[in-house]
N, C-alpha and C positions, 0 to 999 in steps of 0.2 A: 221445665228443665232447670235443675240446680246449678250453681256456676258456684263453682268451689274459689274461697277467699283467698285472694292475693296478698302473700304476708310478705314483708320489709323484705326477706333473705331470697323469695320466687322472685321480685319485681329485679331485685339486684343480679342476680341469676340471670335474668331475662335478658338484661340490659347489657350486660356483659356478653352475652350472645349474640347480640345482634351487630353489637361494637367490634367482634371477630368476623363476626359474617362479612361485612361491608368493609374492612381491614385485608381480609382474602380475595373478594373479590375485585379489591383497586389493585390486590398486588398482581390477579390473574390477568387484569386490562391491558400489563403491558405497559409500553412505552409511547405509545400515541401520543399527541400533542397539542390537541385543537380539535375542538368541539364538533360532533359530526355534520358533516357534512349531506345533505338531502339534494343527492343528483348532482350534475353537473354544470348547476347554472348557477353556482356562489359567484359572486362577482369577488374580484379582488379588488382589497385594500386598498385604499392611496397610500403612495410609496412602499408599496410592496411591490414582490412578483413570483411567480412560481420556478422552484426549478426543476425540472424534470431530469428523471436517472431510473435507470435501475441499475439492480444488486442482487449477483448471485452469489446466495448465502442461504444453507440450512435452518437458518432461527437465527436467535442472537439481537443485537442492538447497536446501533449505531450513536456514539455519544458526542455532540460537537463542543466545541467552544462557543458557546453562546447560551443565551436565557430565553430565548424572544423566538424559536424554531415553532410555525404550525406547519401543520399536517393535513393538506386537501385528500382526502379520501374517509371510507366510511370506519373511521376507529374511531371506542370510547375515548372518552379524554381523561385524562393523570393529570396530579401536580406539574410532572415533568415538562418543562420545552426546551430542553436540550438536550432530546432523546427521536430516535427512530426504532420503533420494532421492526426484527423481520422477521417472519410468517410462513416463508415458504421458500424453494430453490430460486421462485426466479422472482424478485418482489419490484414492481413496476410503482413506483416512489411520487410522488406530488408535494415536496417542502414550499410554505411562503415562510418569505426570507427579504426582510428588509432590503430594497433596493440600492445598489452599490456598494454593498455591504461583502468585505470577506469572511468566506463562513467556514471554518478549520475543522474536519472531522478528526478527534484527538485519540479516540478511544472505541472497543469493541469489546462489549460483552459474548461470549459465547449461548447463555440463553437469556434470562431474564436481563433487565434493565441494573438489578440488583445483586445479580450473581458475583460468586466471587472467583468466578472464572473469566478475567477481562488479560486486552492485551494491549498494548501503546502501540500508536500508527505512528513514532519517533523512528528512526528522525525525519521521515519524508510522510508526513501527515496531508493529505488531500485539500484541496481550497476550492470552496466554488463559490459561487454566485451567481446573482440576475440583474434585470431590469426594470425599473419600475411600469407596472400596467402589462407586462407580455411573459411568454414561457418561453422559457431557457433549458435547451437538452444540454445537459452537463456531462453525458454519458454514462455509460456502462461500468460499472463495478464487480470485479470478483473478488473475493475474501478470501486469504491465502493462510489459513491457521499452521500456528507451529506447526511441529512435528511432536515436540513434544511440550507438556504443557508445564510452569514452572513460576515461580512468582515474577520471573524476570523475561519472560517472555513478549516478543516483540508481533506481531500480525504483518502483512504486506496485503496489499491494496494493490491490482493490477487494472489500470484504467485503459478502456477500448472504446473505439468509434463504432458503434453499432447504427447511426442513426437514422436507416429509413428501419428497420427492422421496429426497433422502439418508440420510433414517431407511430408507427402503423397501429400497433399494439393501444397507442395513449388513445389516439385519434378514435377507437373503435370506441374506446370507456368512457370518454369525455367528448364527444360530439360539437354541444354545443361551447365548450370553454373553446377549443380549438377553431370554432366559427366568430366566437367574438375579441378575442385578445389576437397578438400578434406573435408571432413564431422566430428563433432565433434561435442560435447554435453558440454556445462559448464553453469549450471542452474544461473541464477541471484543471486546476494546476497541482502540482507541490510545492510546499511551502519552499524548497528549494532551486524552483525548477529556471528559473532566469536564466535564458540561454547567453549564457557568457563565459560558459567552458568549452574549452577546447583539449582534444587528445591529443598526446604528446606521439604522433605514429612512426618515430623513430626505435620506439623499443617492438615493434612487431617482426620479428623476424619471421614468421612462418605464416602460412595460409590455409586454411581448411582442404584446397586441393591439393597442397605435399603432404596430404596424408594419405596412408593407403588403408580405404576401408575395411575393418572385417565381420565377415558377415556368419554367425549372428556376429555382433559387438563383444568385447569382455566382461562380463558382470564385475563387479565392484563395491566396496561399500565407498561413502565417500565421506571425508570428517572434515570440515572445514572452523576456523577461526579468524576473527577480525581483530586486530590491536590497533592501538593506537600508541605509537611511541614505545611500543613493546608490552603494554600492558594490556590484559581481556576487555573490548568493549562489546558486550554481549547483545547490543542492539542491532549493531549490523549484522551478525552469523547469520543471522533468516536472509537478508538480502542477498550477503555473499553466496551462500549457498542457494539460490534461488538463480544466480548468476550462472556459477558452475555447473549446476544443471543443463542450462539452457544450452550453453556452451556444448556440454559432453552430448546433449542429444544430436546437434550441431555436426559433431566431428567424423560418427558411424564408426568410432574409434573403440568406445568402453560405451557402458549405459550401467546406470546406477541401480542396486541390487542391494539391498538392506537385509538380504537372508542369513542365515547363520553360517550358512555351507559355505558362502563367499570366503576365500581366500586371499582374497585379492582388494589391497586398501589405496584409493587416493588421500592422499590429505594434500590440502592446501590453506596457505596459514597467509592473510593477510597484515601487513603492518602500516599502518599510517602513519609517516613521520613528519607527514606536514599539515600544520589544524589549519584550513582554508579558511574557513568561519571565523576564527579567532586575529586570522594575519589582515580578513576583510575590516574588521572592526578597527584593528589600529590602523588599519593601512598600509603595512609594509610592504616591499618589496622585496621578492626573491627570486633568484635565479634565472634562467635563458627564459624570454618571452615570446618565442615562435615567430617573431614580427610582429608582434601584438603590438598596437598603439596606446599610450597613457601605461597607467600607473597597472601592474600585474602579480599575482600572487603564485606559488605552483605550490600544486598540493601532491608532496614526493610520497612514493610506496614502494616499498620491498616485499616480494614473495617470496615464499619457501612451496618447493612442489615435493612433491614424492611416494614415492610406488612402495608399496611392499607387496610381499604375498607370503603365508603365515608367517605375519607381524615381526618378519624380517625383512628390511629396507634394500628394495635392488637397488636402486639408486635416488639420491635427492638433489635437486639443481636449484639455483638462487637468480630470482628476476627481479630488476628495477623500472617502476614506469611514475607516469608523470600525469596530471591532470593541470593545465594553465588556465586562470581564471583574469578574463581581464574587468579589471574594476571599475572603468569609465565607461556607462553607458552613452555618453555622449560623443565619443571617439568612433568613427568607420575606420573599420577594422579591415585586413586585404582580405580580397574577394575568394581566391583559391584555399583559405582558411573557413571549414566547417562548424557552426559556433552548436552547440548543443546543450542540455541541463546537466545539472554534477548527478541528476540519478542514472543518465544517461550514458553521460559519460564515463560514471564508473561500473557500468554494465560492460562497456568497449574495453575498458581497462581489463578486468576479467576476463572476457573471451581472448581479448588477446594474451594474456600469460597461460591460460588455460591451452590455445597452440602454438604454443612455445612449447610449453611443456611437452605436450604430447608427440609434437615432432621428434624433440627431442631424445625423447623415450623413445620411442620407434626406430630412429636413427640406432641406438646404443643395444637394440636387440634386447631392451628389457622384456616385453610383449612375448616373448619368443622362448 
């Protein structure tokens, strides 16, 4: 058999092929992070530890603050370790992760690691951690993509306690890591989540039960806005509106309807006129502190609500509410005072203007 000669421009040719082949195939690897894994009897690192989660999400990636992310399970391994893929709706997770270490999920790719379809987890980006030598269930994650997709688009992260469900699930896959490490629970935080807000619940005037249900609900489209100081901060809209949802399902009042045919519009327009973050940094004080002990900040908000139905305004009303943050962790605070996180607490805030509002609508025979 003849073997046809290999000229300068075939070899160059060749090599150039092979250089895309293996160029394609690292990009098709994904986002994996650490070398595969053969069964479940890796022993863990000293000063590491595992944290266990899952995450429901279609595909996509998970991008932290950090360089140093492996990945116990059976994925090729990438350049990457500041990266998780995900694979499928419900993807059951295994990161080692430097022990006592916090570890900041920053960022979501929609599908590849590389795509240029990502979203910021700002300003309430996820934190977890572990333990050195043991797994840690950090919990359950769902992926809450815009609605619409934009360069300025924000993603929310809705974090759940699922954990005999997901302990069961681990425990079937990994057997033996579960018979020899040890087992522990420390649920994810947010970067903001430091329960040292308190809601201000003098501006609640109405209750879900003074409203009188109607059954079905009103369809609705619903447009909401976040400001800050009067101007567009486009990070909160998903959250806000993530709120007022919850809220409106809440009421059995309206239920949200994004069809064409709807005639019938909520808007609800958030303003932030007090920056909490910025007053923590200097330190200032401001305003009533609920009997809050030490030094305290209040982060003030004004709402705007209002109904139309074809894109003629029945009526629009003006609400003021308040979130207290006290600044000295070292002060006990009174007892009959409920301390909570600011993501929490501006969820309270929200529902509570949300019936306000709709009382009040109801009361004035807009609905009608």
């Amino acid at each position: 058999m003849q073997i046809a000669k290999q000229t300068p421009l075939f070899c160059f040719a060749r090599s150039l092929f092979n250089v895309t082949v293996a160029l394609a195939f690292w990009s098709l690897s994904g986002c994996a992070t650490v070398e595969k894994v053969q069964g479940d009897d890796q022993p863990i690192p000293k000063n590491k530890g595992l944290a266990m989660l899952k995450i429901n999400s279609s595909s996509g990636c998970l991008l932290f603050a950090a360089n140093d992310i492996g990945r116990y399970i059976n994925e090729p391994p990438t350049m990457m370790k500041r990266s998780v893929k995900l694979g499928s709706e419900s993807n059951y997770v295994l990161l080692e992760l430097d022990a006592d270490k916090p570890y900041l999920i920053t960022r979501y790719y929609e599908y590849a690691c590389t795509d240029i379809y990502w979203y910021d987890m700002e300003p309430f980006p996820p934190m977890i951690g572990t333990k050195a030598g043991s797994i840690t269930y950090v919990g359950d994650f769902t992926i809450h993509e815009p609605t619409k997709t934009t360069a300025k688009s924000t993603v929310r992260v809705e974090l759940a306690d699922n954990e005999d469900e997901t302990l069961s699930e681990f425990k079937r896959s990994y057997p033996k890591l579960f018979a020899k490490y040890p087992y522990r629970k420390s649920l994810a935080r947010f970067k903001v989540e430091d329960r040292n807000a308190y809601v201000d619940r003098a501006f609640r005037t109405a209750t879900f039960e003074d409203l009188k249900r109607i059954q079905p609900p009103i369809p609705v489209k619903v447009k909401v806005e976040f400001q800050r100081d009067g101007k567009h901060y486009w990070k909160l809209d998903e959250e806000l509106m993530f709120n007022v949802e919850k809220a409106l399902g809440k009421s059995g009042l309206l239920a949200k309807n994004a069809s064409s045919k709807t005639e019938n519009t909520l808007v609800i327009v958030a303003n932030n006129t007090g920056d909490t973050m910025a007053a923590r940094r200097a330190g200032n004080d401001k305003g009533p502190t609920l009997g809050l002990v030490g030094r305290t900040v209040v982060d003030d908000y004004k709402f705007k609500c209002a109904y139309l139905v074809a894109k003629n305004t029945r009526r629009e009303v003006n609400y003021v509410h308040a979130i207290h943050v006290a600044l000295d962790p070292t002060k006990e605070q009174p007892k009959e005072l409920r301390p909570t996180s600011m993501l929490d607490a501006f969820e309270k805030v929200v529902e509570d203007v949300v019936v306000n509002c709709l009382a009040d609508f109801q009361a004035s025979g807009v609905f009608q």
